[in-house]
C-alpha positions as CSV (number, residue, x, y, z in Angstrom):
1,X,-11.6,46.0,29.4
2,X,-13.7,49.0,31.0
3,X,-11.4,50.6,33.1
4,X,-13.7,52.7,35.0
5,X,-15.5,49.4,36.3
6,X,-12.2,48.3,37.3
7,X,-10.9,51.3,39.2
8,X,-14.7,50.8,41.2
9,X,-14.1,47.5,41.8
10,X,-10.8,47.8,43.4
11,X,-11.9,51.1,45.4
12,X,-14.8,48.6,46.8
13,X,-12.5,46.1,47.6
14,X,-10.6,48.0,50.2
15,X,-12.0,49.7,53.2
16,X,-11.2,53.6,53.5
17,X,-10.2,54.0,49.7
18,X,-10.9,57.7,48.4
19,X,-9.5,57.5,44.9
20,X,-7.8,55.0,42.1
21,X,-6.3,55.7,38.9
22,X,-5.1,54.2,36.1
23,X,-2.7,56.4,34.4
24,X,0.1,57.3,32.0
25,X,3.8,57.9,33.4
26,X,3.5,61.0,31.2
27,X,0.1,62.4,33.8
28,X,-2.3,62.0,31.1
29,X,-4.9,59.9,32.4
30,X,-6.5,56.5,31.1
31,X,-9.1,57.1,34.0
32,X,-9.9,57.9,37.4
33,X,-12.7,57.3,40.0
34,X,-12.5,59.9,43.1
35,X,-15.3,58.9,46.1
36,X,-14.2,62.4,48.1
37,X,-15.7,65.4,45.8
38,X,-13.0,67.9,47.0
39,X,-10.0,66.1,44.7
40,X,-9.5,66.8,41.1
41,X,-8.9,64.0,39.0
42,X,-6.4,65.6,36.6
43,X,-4.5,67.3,39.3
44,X,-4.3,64.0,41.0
45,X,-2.9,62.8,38.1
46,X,-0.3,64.8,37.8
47,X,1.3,65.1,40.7
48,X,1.2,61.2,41.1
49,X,3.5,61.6,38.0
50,X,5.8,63.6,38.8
51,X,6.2,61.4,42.1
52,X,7.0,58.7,40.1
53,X,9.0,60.4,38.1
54,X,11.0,61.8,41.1
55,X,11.6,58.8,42.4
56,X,12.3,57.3,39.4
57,X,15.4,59.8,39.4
58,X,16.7,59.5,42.7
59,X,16.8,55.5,42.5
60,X,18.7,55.9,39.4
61,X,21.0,58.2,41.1
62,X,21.6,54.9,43.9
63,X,21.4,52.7,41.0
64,X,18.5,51.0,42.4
65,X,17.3,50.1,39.5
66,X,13.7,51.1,38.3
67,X,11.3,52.1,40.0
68,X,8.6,49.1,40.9
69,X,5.9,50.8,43.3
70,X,6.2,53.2,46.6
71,X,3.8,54.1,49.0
72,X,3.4,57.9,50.9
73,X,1.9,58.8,54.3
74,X,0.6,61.9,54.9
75,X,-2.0,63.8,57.2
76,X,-5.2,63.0,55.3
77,X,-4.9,60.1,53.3
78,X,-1.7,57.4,52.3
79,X,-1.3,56.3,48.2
80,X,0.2,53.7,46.5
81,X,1.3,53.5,43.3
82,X,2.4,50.8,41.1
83,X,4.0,50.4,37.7
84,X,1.8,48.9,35.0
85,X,5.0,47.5,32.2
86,X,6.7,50.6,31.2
87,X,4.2,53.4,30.1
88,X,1.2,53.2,33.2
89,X,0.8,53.0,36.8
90,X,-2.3,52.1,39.0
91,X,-2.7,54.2,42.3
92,X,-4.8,54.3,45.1
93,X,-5.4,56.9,47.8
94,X,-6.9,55.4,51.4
95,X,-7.3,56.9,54.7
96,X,-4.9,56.6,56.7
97,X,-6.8,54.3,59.0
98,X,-7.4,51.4,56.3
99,X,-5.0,48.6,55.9
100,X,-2.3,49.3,53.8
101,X,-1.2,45.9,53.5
102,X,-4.6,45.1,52.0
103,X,-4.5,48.0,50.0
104,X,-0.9,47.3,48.4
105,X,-2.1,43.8,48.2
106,X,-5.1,44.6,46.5
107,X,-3.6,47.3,43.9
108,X,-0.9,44.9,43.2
109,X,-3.7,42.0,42.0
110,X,-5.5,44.7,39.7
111,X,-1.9,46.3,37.9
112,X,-0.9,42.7,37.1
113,X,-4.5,42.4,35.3
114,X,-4.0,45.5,33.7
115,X,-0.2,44.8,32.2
116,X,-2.2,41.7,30.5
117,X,-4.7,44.0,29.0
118,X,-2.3,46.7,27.8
């Protein structure tokens, strides 16, 4: 599967999308498409990691169980993230005036492709 055409795809499916990527838990990325030429897709990367991995912590300390998906707000865009099996998770980045039920929505569909391709 082409990834990159992916990512485009889903970016085009939802109104007010900026980014998407498709990346290892680790912060090494499979690949990223970025629409706003200020953000760096590596850094991106990254820190959408160690988000995850953050989180990943604190609902272990609740014993919530593993971490599935989580969304942030903040002043100049919202993400999303969502685990793909294991080892990846898919994320998007919107403005915060798109719908971010379409957008979970959305994401959702393409990480439950993507655990069938990996």
């Amino acid at each position: 599967m082409d990834f990159r055409e992916m990512l485009i795809d889903m970016l085009h499916s939802v109104d007010g999308a900026i980014a998407a990527s498709f990346c290892g838990v680790d912060g090494i990325g499979v690949d990223t498409v970025i629409l706003e030429k200020d953000m760096e897709p590596s850094e991106t990367e990254v820190e959408i990691s160690t988000m995850l991995k953050m989180l990943g912590e604190i609902a272990s300390n609740l014993r919530a169980g593993k971490v599935r998906s989580f969304i942030f707000e903040a002043e100049n865009f919202d993400g999303i993230v969502e685990k793909c099996g294991d080892d990846y998770f898919l994320s998007i980045l919107v403005k915060p005036s798109s719908n971010i039920g379409k957008s979970r929505y959305i994401l959702r569909k393409y990480a439950r492709k993507l655990e069938k391709e990996i």
